[in-house]
VOBA-1610 file (N, C-alpha, C; in pm, whole numbers, padded with zeros to 5 digits, always signed):
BEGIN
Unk-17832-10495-05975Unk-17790-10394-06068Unk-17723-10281-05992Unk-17635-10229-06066Unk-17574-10070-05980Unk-17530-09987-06132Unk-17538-09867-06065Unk-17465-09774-06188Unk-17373-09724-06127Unk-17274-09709-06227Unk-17150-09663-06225Unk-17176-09505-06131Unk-17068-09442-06044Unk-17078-09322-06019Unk-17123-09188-06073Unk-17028-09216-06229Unk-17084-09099-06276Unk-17217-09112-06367Unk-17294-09243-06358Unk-17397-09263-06413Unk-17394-09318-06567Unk-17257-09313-06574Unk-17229-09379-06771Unk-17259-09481-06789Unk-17266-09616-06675Unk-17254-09716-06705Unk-17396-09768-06597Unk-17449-09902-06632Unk-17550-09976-06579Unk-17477-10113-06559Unk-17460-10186-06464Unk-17422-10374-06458Unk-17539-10395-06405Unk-17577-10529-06445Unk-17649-10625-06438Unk-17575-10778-06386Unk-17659-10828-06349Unk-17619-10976-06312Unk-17721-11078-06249Unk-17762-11205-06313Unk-17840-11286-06301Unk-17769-11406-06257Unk-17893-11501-06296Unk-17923-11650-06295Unk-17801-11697-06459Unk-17793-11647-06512Unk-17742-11692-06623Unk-17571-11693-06627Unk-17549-11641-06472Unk-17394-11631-06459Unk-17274-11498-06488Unk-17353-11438-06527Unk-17276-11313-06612Unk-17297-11222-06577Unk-17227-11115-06586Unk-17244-10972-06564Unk-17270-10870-06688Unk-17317-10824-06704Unk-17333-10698-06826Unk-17307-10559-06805Unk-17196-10549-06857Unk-17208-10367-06846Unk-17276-10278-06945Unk-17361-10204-06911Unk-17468-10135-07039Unk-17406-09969-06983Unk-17406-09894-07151Unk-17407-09799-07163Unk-17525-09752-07124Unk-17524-09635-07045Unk-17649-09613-06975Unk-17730-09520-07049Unk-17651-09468-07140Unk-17695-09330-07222Unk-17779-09376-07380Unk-17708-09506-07398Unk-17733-09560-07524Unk-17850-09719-07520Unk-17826-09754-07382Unk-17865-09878-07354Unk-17834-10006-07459Unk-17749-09994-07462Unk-17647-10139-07516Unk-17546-10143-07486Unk-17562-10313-07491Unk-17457-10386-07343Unk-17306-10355-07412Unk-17198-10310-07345Unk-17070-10276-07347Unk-17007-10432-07362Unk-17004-10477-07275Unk-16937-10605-07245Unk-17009-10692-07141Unk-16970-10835-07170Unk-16995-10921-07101Unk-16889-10975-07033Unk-16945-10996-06863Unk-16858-11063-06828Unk-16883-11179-06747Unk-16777-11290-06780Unk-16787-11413-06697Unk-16714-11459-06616Unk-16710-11564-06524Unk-16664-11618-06404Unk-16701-11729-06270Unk-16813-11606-06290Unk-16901-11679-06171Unk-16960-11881-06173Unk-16991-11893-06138Unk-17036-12069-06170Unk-17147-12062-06091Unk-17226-12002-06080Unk-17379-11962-06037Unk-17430-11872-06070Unk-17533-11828-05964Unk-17611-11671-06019Unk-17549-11579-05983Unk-17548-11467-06030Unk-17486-11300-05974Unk-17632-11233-05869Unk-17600-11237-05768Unk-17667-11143-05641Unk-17616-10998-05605Unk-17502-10934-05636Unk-17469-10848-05600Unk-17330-10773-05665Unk-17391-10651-05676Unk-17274-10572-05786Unk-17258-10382-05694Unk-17129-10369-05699Unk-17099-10244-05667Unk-16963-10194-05753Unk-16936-10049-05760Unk-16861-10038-05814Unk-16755-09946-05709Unk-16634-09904-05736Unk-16544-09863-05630Unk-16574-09708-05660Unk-16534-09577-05592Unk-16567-09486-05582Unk-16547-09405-05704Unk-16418-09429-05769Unk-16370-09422-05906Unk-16433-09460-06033Unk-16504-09545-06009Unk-16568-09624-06123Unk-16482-09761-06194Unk-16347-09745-06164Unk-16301-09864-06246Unk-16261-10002-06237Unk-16298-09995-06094Unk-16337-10156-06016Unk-16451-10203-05993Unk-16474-10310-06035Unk-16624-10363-06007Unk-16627-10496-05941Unk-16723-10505-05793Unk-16725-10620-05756Unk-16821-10683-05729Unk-16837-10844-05758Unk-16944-10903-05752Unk-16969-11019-05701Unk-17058-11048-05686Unk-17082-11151-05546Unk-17179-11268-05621Unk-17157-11384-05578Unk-17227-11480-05620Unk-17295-11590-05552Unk-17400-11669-05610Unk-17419-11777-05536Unk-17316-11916-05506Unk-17195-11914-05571Unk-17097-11994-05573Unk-17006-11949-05448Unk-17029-11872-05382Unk-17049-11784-05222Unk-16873-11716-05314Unk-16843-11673-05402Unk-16702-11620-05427Unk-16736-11467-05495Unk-16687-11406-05433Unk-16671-11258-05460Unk-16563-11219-05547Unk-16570-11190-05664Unk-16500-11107-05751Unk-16468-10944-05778Unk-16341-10933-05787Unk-16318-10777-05843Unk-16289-10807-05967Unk-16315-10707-06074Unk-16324-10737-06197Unk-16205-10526-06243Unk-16178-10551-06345Unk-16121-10405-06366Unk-16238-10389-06451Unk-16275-10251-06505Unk-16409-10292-06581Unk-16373-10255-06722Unk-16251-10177-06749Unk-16206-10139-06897Unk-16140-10245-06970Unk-16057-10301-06887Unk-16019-10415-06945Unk-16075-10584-06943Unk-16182-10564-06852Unk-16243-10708-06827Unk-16159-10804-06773Unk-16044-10759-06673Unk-15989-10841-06622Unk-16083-10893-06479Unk-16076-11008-06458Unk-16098-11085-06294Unk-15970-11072-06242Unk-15962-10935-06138Unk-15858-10954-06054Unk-15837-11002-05929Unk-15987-11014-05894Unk-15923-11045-05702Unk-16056-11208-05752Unk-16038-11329-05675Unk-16168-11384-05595Unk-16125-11428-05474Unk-16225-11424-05390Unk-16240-11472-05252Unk-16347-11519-05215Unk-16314-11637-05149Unk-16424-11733-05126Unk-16506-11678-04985Unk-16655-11666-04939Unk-16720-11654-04840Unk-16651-11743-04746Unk-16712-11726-04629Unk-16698-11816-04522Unk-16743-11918-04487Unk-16865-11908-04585Unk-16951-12012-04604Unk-16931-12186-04677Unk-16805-12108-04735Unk-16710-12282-04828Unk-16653-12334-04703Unk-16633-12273-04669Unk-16496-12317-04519Unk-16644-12412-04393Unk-16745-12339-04388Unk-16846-12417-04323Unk-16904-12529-04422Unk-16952-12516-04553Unk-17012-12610-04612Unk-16911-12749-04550Unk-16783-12746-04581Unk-16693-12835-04577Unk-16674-12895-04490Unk-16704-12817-04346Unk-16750-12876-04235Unk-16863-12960-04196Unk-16981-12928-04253Unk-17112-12973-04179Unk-17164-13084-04318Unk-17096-13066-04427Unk-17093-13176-04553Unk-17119-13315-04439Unk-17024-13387-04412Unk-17018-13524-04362Unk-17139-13547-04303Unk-17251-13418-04186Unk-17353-13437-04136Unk-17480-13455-04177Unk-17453-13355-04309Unk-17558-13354-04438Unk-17553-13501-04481Unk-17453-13565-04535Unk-17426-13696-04595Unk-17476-13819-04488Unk-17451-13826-04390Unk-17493-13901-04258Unk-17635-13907-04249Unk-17686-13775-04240Unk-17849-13771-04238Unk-17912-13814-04357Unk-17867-13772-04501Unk-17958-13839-04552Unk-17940-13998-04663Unk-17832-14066-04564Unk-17794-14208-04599Unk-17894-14294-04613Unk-17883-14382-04643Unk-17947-14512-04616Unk-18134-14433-04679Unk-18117-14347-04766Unk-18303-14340-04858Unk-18381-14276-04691Unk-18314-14209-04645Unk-18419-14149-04525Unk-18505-14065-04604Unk-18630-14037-04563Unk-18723-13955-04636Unk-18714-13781-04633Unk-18690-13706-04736Unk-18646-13582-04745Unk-18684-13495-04610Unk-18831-13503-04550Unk-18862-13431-04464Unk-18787-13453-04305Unk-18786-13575-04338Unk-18721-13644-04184Unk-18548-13547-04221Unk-18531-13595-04300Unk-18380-13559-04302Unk-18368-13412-04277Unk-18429-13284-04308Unk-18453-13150-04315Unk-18431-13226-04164Unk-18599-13248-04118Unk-18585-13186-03949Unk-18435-13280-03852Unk-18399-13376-03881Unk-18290-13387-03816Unk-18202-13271-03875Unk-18154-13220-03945Unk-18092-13098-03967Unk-18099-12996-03897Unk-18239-12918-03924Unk-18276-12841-03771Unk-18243-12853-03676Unk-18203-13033-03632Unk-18225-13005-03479Unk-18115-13089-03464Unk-17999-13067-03546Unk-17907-13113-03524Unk-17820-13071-03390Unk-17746-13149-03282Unk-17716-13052-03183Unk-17577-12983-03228Unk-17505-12909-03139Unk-17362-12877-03179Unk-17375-12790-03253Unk-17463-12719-03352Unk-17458-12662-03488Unk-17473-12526-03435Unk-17398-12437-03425Unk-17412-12279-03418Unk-17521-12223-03546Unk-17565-12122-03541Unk-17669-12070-03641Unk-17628-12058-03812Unk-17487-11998-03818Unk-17469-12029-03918Unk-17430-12149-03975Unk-17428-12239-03880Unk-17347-12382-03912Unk-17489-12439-04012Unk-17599-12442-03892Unk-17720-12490-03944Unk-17785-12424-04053Unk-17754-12306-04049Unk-17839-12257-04195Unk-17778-12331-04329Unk-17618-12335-04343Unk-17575-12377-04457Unk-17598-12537-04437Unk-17631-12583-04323Unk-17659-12754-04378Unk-17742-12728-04414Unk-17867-12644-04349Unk-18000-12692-04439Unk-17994-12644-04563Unk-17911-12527-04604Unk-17921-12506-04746Unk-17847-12629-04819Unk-17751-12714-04786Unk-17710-12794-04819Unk-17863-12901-04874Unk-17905-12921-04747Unk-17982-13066-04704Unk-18099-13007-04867Unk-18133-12918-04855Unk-18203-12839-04965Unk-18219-12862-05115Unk-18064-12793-05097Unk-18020-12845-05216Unk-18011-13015-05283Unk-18035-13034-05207Unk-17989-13203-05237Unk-18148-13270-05250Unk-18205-13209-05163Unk-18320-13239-05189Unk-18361-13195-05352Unk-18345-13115-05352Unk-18438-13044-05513Unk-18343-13108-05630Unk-18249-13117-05613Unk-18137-13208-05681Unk-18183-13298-05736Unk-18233-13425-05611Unk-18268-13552-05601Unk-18413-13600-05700Unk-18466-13491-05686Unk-18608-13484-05707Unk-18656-13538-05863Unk-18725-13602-05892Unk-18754-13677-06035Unk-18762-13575-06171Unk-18738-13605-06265Unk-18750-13518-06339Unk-18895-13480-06392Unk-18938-13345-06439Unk-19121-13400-06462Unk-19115-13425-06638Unk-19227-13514-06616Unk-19277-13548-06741Unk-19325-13486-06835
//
């Protein structure tokens, strides 16, 4: 969540993908906004108030105008540019029905992998795991 500078406004942003701008004075939501293709983690607004940017688990950062609800800027993390890399190693390890835990720790201890390399496989390896996982009854 952040408020606007001069305090008029409240955003929000979840699990549900969206952003909300709330009148802060009245507490009802102004507008909704969408984009994202995951959760919302992070919201600021520009010093002015009339840019708003937001960050997601889809690792893409948005500027948004906030009067008109335009999406003007996205940019992808650095983190797409690595997923895309260490993908094939993720896929390799857990071929052939290897068992979720085995596959994690070859991940860990994958060699070659700089720190951020390895964090996003294992969030990869992770993900795939909980993915995979049966549905409950």
């Amino acid at each position: 969540m952040a408020f606007s500078p001069d305090g008029s406004r409240l955003v929000s942003g979840g699990r549900d993908r969206t952003i909300c701008v709330w009148d802060a004075d009245r507490w009802e939501e102004i507008v909704r906004l969408a984009g994202h293709t995951s959760y919302v983690y992070a919201l600021a607004f520009s010093p002015d108030g009339r840019i708003l940017a937001s960050a997601g688990g889809d690792d893409a950062v948005r500027l948004w105008r906030v009067r008109s609800r335009a999406d003007i800027h996205l940019a992808r993390l650095e983190r797409d540019r690595i997923r895309e890399r260490v993908t094939p190693l993720v896929d390799e390890t857990f071929a052939g029905g290897v068992d979720r835990k085995v596959a994690i720790g070859r991940l860990r201890d994958a060699p070659g992998l700089d720190a951020r390399s390895r964090e996003v496989a294992l969030q990869e390896g992770l993900r795939r795991c909980v993915e995979s996982r049966p549905a409950p009854r």
